[in-house]
Backbone atoms as SQL, in Angstrom:
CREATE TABLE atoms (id INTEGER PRIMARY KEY, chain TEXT, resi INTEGER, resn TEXT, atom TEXT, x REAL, y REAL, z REAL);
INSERT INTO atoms VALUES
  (1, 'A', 1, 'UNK', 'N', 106.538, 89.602, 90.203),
  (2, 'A', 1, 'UNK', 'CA', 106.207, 89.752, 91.617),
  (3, 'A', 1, 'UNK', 'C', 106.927, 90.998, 92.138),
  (4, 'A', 2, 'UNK', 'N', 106.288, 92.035, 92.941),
  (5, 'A', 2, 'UNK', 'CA', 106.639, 93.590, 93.250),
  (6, 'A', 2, 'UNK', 'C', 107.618, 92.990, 94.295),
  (7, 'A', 3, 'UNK', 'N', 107.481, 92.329, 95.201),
  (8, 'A', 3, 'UNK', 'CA', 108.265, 92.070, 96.222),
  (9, 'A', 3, 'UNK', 'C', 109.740, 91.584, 95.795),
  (10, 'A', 4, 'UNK', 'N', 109.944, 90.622, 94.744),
  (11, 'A', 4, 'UNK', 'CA', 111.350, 90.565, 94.270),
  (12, 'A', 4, 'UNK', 'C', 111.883, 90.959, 93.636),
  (13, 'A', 5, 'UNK', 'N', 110.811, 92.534, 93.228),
  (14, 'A', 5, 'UNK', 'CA', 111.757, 93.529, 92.576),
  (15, 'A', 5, 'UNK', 'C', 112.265, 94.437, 93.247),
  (16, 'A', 6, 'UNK', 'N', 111.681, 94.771, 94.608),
  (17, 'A', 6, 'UNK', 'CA', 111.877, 95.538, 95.512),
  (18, 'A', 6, 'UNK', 'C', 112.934, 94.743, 96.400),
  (19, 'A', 7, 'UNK', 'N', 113.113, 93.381, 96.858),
  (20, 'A', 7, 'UNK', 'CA', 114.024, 92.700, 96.946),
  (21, 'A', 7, 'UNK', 'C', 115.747, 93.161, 96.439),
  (22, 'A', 8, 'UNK', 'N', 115.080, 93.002, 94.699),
  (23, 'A', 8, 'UNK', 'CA', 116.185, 93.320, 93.936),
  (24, 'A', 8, 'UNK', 'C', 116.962, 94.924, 94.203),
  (25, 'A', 9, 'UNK', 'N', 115.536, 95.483, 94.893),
  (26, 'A', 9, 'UNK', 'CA', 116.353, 96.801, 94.221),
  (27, 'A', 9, 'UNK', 'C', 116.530, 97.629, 95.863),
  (28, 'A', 10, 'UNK', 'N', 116.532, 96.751, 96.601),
  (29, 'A', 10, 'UNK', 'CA', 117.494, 96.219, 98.296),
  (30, 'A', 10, 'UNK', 'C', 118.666, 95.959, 98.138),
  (31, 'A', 11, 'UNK', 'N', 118.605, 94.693, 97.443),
  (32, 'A', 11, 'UNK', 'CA', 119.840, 93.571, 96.896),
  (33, 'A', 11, 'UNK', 'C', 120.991, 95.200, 96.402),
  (34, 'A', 12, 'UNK', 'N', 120.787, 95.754, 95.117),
  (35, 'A', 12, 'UNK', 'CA', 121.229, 96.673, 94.694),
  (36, 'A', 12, 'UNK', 'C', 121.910, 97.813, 95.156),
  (37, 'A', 13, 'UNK', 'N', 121.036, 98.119, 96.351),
  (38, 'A', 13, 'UNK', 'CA', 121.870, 99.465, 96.864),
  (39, 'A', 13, 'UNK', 'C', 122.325, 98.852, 97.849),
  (40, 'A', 14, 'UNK', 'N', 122.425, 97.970, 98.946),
  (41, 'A', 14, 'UNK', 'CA', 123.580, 97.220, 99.698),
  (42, 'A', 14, 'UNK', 'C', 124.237, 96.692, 99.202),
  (43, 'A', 15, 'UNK', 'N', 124.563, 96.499, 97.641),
  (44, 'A', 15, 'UNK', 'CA', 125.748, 95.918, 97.554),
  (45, 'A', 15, 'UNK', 'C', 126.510, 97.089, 97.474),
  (46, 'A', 16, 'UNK', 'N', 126.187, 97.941, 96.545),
  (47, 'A', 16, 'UNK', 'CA', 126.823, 99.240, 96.531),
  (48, 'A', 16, 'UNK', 'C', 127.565, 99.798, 97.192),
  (49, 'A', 17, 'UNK', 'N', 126.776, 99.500, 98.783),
  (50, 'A', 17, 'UNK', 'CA', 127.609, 99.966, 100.244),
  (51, 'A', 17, 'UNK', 'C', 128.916, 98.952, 100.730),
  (52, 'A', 18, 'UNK', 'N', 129.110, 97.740, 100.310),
  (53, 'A', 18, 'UNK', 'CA', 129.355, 96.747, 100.356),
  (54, 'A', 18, 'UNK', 'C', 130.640, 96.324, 99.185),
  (55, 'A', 19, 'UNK', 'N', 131.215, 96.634, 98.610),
  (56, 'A', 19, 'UNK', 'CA', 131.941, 96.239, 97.011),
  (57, 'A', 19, 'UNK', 'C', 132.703, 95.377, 97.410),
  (58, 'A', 20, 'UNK', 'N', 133.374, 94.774, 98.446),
  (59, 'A', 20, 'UNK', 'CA', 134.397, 93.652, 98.876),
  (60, 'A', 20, 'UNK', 'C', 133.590, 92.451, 98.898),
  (61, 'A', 21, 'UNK', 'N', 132.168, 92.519, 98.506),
  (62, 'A', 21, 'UNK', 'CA', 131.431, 91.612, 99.025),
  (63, 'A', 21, 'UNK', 'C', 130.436, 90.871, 97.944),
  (64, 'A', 22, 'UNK', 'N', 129.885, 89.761, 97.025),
  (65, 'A', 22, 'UNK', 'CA', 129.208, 89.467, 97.114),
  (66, 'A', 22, 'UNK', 'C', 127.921, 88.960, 97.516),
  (67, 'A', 23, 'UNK', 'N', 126.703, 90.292, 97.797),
  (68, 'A', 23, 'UNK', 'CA', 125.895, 90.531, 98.552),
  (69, 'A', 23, 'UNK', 'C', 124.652, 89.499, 97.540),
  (70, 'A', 24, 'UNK', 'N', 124.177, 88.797, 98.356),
  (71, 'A', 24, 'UNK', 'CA', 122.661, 88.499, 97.861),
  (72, 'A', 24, 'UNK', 'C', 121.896, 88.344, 98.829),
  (73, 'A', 25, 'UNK', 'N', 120.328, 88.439, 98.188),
  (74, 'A', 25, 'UNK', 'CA', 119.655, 88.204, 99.563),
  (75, 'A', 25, 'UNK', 'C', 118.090, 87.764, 99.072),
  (76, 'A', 26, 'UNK', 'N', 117.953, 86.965, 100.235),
  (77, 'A', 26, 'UNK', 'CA', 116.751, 86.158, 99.462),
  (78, 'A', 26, 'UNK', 'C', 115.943, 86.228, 100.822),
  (79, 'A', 27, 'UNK', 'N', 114.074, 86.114, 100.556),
  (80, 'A', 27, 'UNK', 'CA', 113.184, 86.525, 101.382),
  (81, 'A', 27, 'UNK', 'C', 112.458, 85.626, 101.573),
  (82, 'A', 28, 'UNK', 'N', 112.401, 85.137, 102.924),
  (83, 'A', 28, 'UNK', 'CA', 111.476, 83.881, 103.024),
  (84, 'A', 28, 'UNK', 'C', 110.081, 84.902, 103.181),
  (85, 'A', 29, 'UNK', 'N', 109.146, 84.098, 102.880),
  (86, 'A', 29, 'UNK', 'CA', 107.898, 84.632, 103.035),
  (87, 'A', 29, 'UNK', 'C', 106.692, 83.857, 103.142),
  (88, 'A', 30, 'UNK', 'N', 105.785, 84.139, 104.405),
  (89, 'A', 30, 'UNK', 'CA', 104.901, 83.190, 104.591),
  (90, 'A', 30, 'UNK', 'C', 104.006, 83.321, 103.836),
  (91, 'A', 31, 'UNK', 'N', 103.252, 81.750, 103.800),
  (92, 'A', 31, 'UNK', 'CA', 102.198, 81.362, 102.736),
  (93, 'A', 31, 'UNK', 'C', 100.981, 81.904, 103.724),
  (94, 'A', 32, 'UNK', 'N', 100.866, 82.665, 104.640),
  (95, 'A', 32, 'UNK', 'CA', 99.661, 83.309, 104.791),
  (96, 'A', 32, 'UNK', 'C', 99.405, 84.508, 104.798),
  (97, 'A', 33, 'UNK', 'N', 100.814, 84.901, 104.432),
  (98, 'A', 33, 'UNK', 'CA', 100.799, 86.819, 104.599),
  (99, 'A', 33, 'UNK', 'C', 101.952, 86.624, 103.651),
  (100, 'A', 34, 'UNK', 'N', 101.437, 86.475, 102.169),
  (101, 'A', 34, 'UNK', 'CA', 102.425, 86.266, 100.920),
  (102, 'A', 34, 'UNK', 'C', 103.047, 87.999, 100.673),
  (103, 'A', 35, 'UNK', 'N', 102.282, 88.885, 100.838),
  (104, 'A', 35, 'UNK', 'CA', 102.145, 90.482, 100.590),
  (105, 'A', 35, 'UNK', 'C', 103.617, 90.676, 101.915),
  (106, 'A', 36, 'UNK', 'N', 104.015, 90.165, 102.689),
  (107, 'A', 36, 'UNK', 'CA', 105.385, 90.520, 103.597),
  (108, 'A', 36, 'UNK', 'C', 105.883, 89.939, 103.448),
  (109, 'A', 37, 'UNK', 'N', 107.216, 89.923, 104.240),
  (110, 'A', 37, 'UNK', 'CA', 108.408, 89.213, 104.119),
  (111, 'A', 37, 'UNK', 'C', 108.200, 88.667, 105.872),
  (112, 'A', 38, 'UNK', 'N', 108.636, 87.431, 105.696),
  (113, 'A', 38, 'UNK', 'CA', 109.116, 86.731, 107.393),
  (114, 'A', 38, 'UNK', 'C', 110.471, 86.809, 107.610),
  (115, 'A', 39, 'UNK', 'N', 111.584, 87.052, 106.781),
  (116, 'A', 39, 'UNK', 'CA', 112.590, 87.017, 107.374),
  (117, 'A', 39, 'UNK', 'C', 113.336, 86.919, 105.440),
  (118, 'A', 40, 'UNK', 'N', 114.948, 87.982, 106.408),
  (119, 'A', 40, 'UNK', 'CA', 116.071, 88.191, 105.029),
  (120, 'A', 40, 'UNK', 'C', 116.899, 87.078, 105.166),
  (121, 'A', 41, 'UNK', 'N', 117.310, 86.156, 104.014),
  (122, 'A', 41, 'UNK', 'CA', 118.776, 85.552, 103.997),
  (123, 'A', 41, 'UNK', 'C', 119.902, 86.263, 103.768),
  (124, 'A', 42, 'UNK', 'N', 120.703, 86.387, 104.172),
  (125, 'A', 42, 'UNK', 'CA', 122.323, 87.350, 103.660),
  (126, 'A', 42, 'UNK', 'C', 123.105, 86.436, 103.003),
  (127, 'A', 43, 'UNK', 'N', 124.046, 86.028, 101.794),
  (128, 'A', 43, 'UNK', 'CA', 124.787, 85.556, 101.329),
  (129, 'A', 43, 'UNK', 'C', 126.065, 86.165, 100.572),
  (130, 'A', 44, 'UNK', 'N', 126.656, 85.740, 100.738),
  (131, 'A', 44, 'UNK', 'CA', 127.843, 86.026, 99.841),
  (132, 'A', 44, 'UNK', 'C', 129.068, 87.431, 100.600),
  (133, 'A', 45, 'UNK', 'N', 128.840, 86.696, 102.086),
  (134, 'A', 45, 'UNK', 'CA', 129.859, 87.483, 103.270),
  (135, 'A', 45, 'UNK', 'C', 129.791, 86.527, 104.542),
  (136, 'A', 46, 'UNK', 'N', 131.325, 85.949, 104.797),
  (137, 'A', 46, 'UNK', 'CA', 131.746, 85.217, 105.723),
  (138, 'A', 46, 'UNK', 'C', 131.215, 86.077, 107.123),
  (139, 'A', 47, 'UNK', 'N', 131.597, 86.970, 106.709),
  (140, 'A', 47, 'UNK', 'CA', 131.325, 87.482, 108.768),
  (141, 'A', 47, 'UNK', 'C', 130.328, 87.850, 109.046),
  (142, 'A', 48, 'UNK', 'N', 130.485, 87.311, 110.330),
  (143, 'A', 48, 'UNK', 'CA', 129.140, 87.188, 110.815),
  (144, 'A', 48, 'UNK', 'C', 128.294, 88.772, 111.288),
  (145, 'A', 49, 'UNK', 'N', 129.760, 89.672, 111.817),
  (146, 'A', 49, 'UNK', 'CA', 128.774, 90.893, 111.884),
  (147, 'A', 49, 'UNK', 'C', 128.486, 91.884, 110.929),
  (148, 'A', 50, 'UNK', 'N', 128.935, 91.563, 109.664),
  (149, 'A', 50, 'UNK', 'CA', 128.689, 92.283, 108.625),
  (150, 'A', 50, 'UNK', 'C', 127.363, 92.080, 108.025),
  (151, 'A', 51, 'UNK', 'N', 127.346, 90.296, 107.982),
  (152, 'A', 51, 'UNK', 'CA', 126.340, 89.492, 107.472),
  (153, 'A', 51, 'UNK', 'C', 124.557, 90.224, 108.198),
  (154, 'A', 52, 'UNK', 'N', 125.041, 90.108, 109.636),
  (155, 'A', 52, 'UNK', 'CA', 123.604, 90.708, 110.421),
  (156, 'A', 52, 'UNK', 'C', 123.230, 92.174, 110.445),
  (157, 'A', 53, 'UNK', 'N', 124.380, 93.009, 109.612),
  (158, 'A', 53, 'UNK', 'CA', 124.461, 94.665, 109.595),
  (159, 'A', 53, 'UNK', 'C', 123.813, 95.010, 108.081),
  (160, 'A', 54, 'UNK', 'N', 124.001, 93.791, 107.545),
  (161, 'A', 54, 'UNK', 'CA', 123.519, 93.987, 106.222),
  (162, 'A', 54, 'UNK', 'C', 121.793, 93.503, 106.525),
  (163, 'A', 55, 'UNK', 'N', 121.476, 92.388, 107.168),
  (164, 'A', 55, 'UNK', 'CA', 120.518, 91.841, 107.221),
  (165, 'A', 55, 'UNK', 'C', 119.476, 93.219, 107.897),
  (166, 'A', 56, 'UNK', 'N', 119.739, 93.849, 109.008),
  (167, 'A', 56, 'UNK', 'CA', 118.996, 94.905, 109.755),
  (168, 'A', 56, 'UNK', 'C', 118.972, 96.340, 109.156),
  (169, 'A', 57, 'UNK', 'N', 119.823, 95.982, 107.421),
  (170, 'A', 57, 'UNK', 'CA', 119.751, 97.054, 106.751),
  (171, 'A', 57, 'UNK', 'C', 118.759, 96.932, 105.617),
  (172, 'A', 58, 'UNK', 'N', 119.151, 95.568, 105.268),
  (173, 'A', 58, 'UNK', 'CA', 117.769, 95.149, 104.175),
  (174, 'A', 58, 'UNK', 'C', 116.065, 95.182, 104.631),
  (175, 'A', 59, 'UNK', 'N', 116.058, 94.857, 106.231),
  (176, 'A', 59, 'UNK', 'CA', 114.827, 95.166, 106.712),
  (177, 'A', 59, 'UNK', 'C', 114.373, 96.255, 106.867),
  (178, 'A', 60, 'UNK', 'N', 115.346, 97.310, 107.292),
  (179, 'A', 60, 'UNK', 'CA', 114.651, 98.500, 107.021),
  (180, 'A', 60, 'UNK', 'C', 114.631, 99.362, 105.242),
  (181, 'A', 61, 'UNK', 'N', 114.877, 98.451, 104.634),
  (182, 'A', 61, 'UNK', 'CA', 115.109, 99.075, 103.616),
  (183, 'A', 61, 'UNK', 'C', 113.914, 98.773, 102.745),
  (184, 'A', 62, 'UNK', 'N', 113.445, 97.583, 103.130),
  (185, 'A', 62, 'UNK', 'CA', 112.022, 96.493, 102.839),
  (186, 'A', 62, 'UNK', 'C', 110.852, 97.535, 103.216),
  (187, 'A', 63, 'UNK', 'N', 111.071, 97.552, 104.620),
  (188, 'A', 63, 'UNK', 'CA', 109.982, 98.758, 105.423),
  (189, 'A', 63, 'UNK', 'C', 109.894, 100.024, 104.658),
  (190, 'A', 64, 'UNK', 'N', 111.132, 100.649, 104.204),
  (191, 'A', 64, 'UNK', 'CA', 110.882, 101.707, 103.531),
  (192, 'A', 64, 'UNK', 'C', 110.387, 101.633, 102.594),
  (193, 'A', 65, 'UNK', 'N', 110.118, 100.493, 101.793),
  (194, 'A', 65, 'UNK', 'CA', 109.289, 100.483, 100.889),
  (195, 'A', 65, 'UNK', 'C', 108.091, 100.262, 100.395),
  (196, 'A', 66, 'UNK', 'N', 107.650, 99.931, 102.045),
  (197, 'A', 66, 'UNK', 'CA', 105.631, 99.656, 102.539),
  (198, 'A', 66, 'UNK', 'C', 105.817, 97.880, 102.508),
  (199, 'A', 67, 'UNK', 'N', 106.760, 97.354, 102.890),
  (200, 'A', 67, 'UNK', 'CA', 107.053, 96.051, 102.890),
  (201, 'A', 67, 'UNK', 'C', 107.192, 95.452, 104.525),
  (202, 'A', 68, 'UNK', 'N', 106.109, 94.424, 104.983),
  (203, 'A', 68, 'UNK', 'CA', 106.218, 94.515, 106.428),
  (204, 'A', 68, 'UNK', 'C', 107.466, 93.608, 106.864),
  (205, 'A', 69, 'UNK', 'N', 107.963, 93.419, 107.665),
  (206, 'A', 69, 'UNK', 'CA', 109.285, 92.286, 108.011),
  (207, 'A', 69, 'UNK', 'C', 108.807, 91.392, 108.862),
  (208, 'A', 70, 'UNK', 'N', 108.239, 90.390, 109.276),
  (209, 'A', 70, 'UNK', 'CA', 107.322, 89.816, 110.585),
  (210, 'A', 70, 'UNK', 'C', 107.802, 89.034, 110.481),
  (211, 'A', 71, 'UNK', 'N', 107.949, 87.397, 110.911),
  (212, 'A', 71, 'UNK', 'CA', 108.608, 86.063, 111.061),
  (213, 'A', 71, 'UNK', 'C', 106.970, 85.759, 112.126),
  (214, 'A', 72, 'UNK', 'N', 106.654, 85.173, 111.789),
  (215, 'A', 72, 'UNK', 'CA', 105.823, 84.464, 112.298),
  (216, 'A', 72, 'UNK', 'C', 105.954, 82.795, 113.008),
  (217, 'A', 73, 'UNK', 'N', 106.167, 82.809, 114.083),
  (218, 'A', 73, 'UNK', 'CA', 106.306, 81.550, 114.551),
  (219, 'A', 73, 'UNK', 'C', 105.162, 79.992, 114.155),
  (220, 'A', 74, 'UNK', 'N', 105.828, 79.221, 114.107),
  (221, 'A', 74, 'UNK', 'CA', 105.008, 77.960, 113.476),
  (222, 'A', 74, 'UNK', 'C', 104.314, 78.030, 111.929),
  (223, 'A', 75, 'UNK', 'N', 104.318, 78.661, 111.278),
  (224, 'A', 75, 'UNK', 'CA', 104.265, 78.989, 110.220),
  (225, 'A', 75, 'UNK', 'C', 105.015, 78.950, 108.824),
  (226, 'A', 76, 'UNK', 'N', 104.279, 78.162, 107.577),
  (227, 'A', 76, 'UNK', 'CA', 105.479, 77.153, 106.764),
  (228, 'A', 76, 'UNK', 'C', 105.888, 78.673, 106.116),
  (229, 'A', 77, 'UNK', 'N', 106.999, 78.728, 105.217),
  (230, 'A', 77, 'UNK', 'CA', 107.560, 79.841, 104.234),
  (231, 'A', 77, 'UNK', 'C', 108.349, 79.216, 102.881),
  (232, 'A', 78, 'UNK', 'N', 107.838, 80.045, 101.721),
  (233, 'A', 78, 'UNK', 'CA', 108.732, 79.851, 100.802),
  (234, 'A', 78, 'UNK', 'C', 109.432, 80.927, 100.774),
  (235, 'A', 79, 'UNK', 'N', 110.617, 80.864, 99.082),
  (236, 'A', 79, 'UNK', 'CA', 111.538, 81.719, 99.049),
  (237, 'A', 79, 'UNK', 'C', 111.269, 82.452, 98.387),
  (238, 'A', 80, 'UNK', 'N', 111.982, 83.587, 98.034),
  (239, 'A', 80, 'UNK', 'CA', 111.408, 84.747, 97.067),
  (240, 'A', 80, 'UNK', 'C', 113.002, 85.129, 97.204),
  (241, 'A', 81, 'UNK', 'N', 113.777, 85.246, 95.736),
  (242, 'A', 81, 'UNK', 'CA', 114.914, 85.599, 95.522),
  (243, 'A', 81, 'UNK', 'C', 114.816, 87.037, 94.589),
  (244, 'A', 82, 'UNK', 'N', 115.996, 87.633, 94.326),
  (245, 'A', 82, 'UNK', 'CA', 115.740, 89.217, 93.638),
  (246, 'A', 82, 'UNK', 'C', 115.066, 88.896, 92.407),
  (247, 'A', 83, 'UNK', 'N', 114.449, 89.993, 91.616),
  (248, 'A', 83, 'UNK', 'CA', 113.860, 89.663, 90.475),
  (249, 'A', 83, 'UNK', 'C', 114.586, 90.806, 89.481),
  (250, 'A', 84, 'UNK', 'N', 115.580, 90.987, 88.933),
  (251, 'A', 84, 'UNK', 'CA', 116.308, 92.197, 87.928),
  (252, 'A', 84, 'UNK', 'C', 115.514, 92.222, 86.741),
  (253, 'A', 85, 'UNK', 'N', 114.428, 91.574, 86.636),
  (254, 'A', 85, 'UNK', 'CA', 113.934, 91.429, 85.320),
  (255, 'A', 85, 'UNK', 'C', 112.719, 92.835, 84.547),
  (256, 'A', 86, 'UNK', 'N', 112.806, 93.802, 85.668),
  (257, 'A', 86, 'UNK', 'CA', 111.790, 94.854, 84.984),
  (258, 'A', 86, 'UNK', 'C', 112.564, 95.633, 85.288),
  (259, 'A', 87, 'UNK', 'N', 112.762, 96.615, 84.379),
  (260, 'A', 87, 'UNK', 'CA', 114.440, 97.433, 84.904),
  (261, 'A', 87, 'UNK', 'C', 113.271, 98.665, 85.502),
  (262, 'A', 88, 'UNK', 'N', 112.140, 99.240, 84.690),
  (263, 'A', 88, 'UNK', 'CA', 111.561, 100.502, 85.066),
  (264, 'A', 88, 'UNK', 'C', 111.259, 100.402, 86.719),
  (265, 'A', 89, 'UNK', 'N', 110.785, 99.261, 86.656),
  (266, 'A', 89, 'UNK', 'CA', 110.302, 98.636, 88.374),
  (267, 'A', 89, 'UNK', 'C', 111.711, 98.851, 89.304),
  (268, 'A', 90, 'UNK', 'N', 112.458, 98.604, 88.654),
  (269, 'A', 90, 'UNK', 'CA', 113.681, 98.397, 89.421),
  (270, 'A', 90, 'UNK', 'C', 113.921, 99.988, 89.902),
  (271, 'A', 91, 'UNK', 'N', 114.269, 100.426, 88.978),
  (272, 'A', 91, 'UNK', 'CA', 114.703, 102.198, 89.439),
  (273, 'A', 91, 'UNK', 'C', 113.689, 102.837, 89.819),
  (274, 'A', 92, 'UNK', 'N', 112.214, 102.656, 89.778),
  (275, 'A', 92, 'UNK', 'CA', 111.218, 103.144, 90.506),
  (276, 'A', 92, 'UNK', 'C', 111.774, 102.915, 92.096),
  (277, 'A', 93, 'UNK', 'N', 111.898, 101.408, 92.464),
  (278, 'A', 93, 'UNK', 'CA', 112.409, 101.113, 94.054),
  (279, 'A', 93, 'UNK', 'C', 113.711, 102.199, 94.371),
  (280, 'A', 94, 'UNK', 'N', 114.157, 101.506, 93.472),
  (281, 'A', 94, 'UNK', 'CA', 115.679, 102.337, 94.088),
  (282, 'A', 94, 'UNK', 'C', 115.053, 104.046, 94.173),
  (283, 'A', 95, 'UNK', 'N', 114.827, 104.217, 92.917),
  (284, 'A', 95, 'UNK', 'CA', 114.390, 105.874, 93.564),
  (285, 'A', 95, 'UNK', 'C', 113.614, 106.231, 94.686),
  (286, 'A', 96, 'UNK', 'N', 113.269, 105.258, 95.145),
  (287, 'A', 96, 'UNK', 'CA', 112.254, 105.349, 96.197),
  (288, 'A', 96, 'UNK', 'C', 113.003, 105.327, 97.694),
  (289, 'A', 97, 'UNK', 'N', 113.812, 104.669, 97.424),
  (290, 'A', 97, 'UNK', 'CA', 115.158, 104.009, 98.400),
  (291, 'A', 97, 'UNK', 'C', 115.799, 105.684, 98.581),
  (292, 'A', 98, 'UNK', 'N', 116.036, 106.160, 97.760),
  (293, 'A', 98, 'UNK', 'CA', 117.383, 107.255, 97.533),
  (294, 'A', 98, 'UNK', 'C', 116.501, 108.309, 98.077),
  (295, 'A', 99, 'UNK', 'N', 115.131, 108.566, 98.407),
  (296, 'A', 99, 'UNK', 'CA', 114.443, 109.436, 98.355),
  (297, 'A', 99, 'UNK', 'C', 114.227, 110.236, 100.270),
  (298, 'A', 100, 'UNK', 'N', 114.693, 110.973, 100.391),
  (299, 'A', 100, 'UNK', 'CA', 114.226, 111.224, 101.886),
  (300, 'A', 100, 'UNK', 'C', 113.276, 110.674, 102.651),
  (301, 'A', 101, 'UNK', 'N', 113.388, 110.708, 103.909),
  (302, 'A', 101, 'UNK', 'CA', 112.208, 110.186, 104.459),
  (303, 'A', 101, 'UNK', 'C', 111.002, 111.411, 104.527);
């Protein structure tokens, strides 16, 4: 799945920014607009304003990658956690990440 590699390769360069921290982050995503994300989980950082600095960093970092961020009200969601498992996929994102706007 492109989205939890692009996830992953989110996950990746915020932790980077981050090294005091066990960063993860997992993507709820609605079952009617499976192709976006509804909303980031942040894990693995007690505070709370780090936690939401990371979260408004992973969304735009999602966006930069043609990934929409929406939360849709009343609407069920599953999870979608990182996927490290295609490394070429992986550094494609990240290069994509590292790349000017």
């Amino acid at each position: 799945m492109t989205k939890a590699i692009a996830l992953a390769a989110v996950q990746k360069t915020i932790a980077a920014m981050h090294p005091g921290h066990s960063i993860e982050l997992i993507a709820q995503v609605h079952y009617i607009r499976p192709d976006d994300v509804a909303h980031v989980d942040v894990y693995g950082c007690d505070d709370a304003a780090i936690r939401r600095s990371v979260r408004a960093e992973a969304v735009k970092l999602l966006r930069k990658l043609g990934i929409k961020v929406e939360l849709i009200s009343g609407h069920d969601v599953f999870m979608v956690t990182s996927d490290f498992s295609d490394p070429a996929a992986l550094r494609n994102y990240i290069g994509k990440l590292r790349a000017r706007p």
